[in-house]
mmCIF file of the N, C-alpha and C atoms, coordinates in Angstrom:
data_MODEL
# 
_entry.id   MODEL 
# 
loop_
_atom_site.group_PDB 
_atom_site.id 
_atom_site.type_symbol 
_atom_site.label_atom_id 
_atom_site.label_alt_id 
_atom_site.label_comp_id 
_atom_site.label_asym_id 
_atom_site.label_entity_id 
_atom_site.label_seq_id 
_atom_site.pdbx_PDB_ins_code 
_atom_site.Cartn_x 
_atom_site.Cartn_y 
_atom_site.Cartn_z 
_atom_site.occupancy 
_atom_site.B_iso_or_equiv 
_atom_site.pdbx_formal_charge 
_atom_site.auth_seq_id 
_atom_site.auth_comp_id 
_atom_site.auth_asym_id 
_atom_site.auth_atom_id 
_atom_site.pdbx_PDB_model_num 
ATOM 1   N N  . UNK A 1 1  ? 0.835  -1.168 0.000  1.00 0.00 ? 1  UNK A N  1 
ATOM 2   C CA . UNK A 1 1  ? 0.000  0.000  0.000  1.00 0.00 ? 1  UNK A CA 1 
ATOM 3   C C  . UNK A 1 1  ? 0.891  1.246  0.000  1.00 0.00 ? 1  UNK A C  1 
ATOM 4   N N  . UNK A 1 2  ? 0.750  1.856  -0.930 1.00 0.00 ? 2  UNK A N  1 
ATOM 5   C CA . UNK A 1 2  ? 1.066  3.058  -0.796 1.00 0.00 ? 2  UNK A CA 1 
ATOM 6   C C  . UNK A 1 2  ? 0.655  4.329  0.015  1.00 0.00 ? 2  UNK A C  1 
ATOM 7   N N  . UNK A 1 3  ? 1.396  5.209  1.072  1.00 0.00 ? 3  UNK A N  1 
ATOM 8   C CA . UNK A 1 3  ? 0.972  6.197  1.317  1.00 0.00 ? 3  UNK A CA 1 
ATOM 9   C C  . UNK A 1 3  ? 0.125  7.396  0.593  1.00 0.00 ? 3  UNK A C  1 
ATOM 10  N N  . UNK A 1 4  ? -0.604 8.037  0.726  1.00 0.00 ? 4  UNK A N  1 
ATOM 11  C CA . UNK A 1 4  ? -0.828 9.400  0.307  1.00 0.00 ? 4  UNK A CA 1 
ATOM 12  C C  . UNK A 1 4  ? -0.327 10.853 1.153  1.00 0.00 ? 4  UNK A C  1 
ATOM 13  N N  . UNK A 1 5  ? 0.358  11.354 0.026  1.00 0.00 ? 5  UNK A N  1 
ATOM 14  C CA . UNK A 1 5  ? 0.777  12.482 1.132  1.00 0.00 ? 5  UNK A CA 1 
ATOM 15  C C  . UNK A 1 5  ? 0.192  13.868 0.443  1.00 0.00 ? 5  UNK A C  1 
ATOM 16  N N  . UNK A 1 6  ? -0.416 14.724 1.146  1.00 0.00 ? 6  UNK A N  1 
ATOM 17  C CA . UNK A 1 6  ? -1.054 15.976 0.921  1.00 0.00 ? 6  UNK A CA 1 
ATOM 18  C C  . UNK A 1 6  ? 0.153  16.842 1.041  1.00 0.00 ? 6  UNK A C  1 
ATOM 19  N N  . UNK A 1 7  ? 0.302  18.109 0.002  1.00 0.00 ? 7  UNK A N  1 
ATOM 20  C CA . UNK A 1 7  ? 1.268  19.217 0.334  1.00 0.00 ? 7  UNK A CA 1 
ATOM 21  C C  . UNK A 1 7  ? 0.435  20.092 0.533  1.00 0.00 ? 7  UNK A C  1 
ATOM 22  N N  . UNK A 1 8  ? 0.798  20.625 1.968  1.00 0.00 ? 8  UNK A N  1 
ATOM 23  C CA . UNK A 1 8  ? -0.095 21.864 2.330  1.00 0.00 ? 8  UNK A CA 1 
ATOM 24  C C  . UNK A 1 8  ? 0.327  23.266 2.061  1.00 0.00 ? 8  UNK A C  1 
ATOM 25  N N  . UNK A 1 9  ? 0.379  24.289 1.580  1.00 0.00 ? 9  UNK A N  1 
ATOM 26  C CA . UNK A 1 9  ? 0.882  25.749 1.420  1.00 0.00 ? 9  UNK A CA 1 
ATOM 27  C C  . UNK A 1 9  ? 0.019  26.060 2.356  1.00 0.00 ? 9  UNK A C  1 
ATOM 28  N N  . UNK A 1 10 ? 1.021  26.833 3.259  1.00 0.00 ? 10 UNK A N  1 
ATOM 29  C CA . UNK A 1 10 ? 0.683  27.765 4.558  1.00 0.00 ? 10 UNK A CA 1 
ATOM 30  C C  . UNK A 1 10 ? 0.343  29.238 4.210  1.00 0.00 ? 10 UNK A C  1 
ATOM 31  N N  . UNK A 1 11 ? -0.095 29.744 4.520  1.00 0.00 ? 11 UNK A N  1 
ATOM 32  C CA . UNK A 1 11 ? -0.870 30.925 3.699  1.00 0.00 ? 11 UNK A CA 1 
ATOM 33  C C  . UNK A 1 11 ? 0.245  32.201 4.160  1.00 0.00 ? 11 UNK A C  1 
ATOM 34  N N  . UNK A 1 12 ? 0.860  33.465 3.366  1.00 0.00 ? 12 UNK A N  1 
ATOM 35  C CA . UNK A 1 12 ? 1.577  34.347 3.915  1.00 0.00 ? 12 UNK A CA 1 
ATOM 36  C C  . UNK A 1 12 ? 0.785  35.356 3.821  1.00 0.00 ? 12 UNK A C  1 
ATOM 37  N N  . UNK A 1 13 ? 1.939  36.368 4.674  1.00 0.00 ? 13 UNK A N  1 
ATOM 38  C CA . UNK A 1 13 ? 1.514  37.662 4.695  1.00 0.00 ? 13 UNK A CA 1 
ATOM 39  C C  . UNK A 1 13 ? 1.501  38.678 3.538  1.00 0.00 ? 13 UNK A C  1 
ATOM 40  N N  . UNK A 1 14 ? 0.398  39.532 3.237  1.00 0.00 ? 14 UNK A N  1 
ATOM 41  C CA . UNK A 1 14 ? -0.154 39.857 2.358  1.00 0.00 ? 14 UNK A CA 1 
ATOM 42  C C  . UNK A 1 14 ? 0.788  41.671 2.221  1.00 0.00 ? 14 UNK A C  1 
ATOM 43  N N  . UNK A 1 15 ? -0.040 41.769 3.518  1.00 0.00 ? 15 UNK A N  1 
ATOM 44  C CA . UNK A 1 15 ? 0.032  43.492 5.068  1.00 0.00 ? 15 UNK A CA 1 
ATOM 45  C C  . UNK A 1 15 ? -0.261 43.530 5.543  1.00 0.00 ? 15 UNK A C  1 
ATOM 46  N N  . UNK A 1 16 ? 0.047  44.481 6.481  1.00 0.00 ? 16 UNK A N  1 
ATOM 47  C CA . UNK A 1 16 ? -0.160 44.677 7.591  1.00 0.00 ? 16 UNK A CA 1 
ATOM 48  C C  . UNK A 1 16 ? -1.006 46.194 7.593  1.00 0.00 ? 16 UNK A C  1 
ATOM 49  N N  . UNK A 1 17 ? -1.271 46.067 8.699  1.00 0.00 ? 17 UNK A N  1 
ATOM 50  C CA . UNK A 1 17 ? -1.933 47.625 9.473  1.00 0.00 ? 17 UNK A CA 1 
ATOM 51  C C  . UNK A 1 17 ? -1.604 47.609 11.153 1.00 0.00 ? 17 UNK A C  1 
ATOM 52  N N  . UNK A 1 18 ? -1.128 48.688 11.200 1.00 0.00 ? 18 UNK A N  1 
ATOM 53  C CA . UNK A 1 18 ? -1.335 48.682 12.820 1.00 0.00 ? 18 UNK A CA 1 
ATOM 54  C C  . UNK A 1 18 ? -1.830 49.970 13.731 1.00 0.00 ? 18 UNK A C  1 
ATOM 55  N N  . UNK A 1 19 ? -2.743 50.243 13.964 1.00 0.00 ? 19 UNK A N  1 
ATOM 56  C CA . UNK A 1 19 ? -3.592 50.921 14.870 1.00 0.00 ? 19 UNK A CA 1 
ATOM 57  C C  . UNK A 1 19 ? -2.967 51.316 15.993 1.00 0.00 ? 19 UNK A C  1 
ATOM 58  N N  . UNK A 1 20 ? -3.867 52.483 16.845 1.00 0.00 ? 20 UNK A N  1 
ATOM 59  C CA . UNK A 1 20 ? -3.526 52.899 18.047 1.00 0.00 ? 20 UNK A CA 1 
ATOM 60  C C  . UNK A 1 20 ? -3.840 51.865 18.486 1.00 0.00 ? 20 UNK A C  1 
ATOM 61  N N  . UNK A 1 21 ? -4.659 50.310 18.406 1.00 0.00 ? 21 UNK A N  1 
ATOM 62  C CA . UNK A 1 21 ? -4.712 49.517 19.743 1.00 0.00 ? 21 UNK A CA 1 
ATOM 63  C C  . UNK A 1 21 ? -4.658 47.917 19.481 1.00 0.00 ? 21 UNK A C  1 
ATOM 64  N N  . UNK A 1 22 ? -4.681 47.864 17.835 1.00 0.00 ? 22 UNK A N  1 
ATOM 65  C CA . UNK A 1 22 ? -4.310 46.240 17.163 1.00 0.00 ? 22 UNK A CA 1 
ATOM 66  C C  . UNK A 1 22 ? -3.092 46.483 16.403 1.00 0.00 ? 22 UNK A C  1 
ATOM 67  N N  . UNK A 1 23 ? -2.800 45.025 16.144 1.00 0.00 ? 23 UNK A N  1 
ATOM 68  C CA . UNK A 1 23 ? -2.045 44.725 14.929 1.00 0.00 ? 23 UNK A CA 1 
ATOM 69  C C  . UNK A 1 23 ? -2.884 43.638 13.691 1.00 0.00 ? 23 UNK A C  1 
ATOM 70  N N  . UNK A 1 24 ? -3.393 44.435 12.695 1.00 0.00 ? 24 UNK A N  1 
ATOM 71  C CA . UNK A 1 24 ? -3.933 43.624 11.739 1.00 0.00 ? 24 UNK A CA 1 
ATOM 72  C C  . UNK A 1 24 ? -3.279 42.757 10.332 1.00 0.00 ? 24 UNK A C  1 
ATOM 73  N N  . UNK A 1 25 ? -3.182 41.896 10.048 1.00 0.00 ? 25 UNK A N  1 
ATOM 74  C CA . UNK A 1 25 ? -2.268 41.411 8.837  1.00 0.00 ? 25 UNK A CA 1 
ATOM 75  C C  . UNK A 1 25 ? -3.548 40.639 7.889  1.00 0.00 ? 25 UNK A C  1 
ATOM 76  N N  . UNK A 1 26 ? -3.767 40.705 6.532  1.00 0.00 ? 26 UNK A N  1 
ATOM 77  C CA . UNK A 1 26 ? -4.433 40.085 5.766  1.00 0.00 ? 26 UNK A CA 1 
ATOM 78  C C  . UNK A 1 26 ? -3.296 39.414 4.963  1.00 0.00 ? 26 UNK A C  1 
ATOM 79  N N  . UNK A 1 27 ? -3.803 38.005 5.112  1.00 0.00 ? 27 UNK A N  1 
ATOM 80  C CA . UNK A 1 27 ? -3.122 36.695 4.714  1.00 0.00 ? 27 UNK A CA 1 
ATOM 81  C C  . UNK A 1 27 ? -3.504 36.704 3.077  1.00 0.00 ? 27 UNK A C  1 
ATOM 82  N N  . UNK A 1 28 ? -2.568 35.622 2.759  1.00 0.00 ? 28 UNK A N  1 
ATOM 83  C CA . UNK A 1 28 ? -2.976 35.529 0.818  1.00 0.00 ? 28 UNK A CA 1 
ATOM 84  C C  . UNK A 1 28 ? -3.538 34.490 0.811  1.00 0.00 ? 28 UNK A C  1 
ATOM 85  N N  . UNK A 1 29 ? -4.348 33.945 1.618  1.00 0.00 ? 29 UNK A N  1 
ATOM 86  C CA . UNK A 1 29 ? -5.913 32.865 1.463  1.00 0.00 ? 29 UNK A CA 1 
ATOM 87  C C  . UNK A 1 29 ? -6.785 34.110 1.671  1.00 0.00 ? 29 UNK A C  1 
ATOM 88  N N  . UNK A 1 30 ? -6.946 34.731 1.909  1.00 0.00 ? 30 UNK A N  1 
ATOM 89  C CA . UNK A 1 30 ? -7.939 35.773 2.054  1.00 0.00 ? 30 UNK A CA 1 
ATOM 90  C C  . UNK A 1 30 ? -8.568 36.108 3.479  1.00 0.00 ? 30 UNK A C  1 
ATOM 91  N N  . UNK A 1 31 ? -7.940 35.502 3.925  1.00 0.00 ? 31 UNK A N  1 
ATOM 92  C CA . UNK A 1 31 ? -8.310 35.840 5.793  1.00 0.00 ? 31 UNK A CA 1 
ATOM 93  C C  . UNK A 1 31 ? -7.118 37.133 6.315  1.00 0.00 ? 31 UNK A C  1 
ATOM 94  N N  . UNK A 1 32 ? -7.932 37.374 7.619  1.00 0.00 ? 32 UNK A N  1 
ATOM 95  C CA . UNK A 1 32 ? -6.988 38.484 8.052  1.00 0.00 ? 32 UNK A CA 1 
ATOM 96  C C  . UNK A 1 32 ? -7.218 38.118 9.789  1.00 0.00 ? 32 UNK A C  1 
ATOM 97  N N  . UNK A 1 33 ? -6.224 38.510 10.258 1.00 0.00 ? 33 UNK A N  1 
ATOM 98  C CA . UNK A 1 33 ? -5.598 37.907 11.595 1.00 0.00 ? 33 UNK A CA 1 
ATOM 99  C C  . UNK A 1 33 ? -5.452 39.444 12.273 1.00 0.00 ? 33 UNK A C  1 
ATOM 100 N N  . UNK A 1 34 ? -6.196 39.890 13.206 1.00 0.00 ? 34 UNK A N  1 
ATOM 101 C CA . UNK A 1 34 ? -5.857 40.722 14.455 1.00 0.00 ? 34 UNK A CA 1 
ATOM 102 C C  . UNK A 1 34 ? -5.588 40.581 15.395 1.00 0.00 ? 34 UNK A C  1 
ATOM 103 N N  . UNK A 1 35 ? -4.522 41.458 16.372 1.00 0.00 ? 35 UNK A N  1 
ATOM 104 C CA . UNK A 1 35 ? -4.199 40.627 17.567 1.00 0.00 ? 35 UNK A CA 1 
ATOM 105 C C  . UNK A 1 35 ? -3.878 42.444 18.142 1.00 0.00 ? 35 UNK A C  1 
ATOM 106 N N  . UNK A 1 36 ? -4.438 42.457 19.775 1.00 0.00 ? 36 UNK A N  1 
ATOM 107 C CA . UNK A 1 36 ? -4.000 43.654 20.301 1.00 0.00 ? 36 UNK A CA 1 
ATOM 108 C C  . UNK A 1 36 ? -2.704 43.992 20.205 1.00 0.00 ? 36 UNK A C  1 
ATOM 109 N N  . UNK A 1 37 ? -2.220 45.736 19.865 1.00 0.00 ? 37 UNK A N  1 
ATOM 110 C CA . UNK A 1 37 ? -1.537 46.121 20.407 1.00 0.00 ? 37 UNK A CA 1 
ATOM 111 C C  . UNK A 1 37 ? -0.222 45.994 21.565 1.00 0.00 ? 37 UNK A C  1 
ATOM 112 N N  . UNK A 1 38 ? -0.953 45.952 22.287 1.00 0.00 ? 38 UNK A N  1 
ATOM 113 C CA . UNK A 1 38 ? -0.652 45.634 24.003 1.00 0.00 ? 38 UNK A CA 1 
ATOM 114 C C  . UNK A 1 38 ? 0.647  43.873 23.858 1.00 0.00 ? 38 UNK A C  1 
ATOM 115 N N  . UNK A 1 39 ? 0.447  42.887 23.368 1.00 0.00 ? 39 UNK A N  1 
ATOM 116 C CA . UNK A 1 39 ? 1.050  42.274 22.781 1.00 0.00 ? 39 UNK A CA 1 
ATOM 117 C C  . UNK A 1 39 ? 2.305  42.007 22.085 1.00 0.00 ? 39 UNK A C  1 
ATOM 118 N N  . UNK A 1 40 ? 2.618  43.467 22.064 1.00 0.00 ? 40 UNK A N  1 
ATOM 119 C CA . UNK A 1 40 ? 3.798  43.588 21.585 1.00 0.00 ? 40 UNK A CA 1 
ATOM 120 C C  . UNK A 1 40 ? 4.056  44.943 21.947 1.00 0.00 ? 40 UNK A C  1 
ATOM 121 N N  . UNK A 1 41 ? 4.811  45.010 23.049 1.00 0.00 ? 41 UNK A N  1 
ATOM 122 C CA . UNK A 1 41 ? 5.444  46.376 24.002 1.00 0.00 ? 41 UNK A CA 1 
ATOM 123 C C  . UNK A 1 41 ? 6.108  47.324 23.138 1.00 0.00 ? 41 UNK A C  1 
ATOM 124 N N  . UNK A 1 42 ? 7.251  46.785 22.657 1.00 0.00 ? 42 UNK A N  1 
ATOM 125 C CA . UNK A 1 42 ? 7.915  47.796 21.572 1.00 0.00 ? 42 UNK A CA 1 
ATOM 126 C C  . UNK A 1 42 ? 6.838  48.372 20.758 1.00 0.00 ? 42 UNK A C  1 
ATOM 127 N N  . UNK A 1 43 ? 6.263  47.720 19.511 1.00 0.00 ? 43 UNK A N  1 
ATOM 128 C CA . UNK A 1 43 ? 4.831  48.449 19.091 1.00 0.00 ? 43 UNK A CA 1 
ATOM 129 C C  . UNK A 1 43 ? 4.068  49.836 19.859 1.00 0.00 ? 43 UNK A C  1 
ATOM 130 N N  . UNK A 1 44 ? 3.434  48.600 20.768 1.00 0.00 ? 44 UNK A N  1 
ATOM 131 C CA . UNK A 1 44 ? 3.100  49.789 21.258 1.00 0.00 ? 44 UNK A CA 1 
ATOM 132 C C  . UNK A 1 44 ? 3.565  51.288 21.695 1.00 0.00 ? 44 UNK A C  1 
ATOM 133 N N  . UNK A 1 45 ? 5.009  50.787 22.126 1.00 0.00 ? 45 UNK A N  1 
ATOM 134 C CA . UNK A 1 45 ? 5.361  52.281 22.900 1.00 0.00 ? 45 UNK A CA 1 
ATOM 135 C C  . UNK A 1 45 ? 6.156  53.044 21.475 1.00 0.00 ? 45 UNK A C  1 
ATOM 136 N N  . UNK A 1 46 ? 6.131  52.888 20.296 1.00 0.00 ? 46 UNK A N  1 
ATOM 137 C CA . UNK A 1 46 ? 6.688  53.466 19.414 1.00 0.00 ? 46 UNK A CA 1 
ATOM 138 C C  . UNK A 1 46 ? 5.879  54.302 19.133 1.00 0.00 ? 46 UNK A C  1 
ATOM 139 N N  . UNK A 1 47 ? 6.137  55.361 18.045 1.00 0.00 ? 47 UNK A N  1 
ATOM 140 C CA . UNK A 1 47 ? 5.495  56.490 17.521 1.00 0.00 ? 47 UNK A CA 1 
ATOM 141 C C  . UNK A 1 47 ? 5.303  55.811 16.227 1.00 0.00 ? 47 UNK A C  1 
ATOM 142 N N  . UNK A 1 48 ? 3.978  57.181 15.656 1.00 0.00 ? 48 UNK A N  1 
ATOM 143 C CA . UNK A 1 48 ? 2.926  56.561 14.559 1.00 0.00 ? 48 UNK A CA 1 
ATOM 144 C C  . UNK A 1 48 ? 3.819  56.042 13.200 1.00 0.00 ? 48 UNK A C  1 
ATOM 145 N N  . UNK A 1 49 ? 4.891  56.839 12.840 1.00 0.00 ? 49 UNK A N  1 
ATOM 146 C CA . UNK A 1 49 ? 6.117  56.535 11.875 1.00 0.00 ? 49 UNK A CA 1 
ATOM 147 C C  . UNK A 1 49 ? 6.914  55.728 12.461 1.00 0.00 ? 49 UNK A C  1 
ATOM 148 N N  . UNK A 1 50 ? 7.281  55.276 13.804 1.00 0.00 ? 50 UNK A N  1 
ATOM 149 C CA . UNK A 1 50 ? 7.939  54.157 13.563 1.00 0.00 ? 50 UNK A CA 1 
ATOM 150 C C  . UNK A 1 50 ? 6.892  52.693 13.572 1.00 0.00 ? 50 UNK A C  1 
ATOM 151 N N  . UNK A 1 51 ? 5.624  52.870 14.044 1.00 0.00 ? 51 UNK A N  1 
ATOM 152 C CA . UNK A 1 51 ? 4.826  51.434 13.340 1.00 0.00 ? 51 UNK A CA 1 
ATOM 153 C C  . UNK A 1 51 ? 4.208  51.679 12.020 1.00 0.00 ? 51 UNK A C  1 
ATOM 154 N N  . UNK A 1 52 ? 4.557  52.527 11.258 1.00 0.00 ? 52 UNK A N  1 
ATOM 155 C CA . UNK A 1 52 ? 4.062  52.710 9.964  1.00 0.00 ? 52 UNK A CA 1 
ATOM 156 C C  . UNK A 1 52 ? 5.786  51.807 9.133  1.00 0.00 ? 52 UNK A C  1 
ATOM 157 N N  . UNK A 1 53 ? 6.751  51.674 10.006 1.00 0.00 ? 53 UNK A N  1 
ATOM 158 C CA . UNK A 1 53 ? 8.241  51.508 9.305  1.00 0.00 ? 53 UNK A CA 1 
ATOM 159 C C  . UNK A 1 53 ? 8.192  49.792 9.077  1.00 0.00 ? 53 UNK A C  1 
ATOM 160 N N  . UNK A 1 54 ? 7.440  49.236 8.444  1.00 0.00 ? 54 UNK A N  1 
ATOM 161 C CA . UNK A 1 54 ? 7.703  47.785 8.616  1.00 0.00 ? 54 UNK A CA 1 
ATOM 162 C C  . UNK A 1 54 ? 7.798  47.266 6.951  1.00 0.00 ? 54 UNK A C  1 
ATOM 163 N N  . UNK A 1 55 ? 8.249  45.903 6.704  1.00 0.00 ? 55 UNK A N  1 
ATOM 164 C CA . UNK A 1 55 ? 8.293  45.597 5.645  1.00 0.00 ? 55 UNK A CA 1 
ATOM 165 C C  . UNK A 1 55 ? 7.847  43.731 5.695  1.00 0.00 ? 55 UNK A C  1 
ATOM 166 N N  . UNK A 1 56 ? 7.545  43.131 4.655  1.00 0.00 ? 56 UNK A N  1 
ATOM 167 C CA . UNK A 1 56 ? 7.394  41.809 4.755  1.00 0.00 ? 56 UNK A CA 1 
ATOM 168 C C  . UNK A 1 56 ? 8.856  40.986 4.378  1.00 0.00 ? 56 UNK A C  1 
ATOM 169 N N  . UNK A 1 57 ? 9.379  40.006 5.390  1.00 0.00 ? 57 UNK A N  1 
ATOM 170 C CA . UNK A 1 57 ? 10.108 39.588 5.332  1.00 0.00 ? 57 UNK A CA 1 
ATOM 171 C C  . UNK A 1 57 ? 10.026 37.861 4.680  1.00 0.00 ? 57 UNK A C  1 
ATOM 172 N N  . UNK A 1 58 ? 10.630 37.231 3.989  1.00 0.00 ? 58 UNK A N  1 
ATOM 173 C CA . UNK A 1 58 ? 10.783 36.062 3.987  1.00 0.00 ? 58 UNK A CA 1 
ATOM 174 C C  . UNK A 1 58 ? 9.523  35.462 2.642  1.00 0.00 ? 58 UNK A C  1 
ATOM 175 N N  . UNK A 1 59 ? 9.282  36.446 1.986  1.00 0.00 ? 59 UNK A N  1 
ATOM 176 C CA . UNK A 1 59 ? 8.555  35.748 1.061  1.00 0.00 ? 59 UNK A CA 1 
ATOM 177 C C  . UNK A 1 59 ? 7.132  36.128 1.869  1.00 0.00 ? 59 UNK A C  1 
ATOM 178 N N  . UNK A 1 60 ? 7.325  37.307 2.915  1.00 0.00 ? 60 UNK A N  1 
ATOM 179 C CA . UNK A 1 60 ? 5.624  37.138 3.346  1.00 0.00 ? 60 UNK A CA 1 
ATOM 180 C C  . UNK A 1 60 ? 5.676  35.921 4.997  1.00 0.00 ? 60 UNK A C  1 
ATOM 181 N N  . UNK A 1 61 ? 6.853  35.722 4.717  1.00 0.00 ? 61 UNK A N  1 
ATOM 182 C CA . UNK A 1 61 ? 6.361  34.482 6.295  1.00 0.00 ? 61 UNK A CA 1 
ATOM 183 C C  . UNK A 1 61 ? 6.707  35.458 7.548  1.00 0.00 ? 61 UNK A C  1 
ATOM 184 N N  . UNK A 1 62 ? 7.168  36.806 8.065  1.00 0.00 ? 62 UNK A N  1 
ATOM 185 C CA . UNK A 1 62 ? 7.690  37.294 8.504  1.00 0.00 ? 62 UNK A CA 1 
ATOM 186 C C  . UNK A 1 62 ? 7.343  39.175 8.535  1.00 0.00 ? 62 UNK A C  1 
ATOM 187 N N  . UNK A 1 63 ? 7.108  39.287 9.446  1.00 0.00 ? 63 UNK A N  1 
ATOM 188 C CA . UNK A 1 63 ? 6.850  40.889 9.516  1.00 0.00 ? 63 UNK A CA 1 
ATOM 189 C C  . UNK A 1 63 ? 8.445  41.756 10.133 1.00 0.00 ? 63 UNK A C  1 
ATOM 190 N N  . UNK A 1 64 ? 9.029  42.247 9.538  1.00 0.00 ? 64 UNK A N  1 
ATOM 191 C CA . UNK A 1 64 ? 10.010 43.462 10.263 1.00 0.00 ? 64 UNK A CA 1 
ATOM 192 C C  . UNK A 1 64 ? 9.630  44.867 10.289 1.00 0.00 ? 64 UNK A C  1 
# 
């Protein structure tokens, strides 16, 4: 008997947004993922240009 093996593609990052109180990212399946602020200290305590300063890293697997 032979196995069957499924290849799954994990869905990446599309962009981001980040708010005075989330961090939002829309994925390339078409979903989008929010998560508070508060969650990430640096974020938060930065100014509006330095969370506007980000880029997608890694093909999208990765936010900097």
């Amino acid at each position: 008997m032979n196995p069957s093996t499924v290849e799954t593609q994990l869905p990446t990052a599309v962009t981001a947004r980040i708010t005075d109180d989330m961090v939002s990212v829309d994925l390339s399946d078409g979903r989008s993922i929010s998560v508070p602020l508060v969650w990430y200290p640096r974020l938060s305590h930065a100014t509006v240009g330095e969370r506007n300063n980000w880029r997608l890293i890694g093909g999208g697997r990765g936010i900097h």
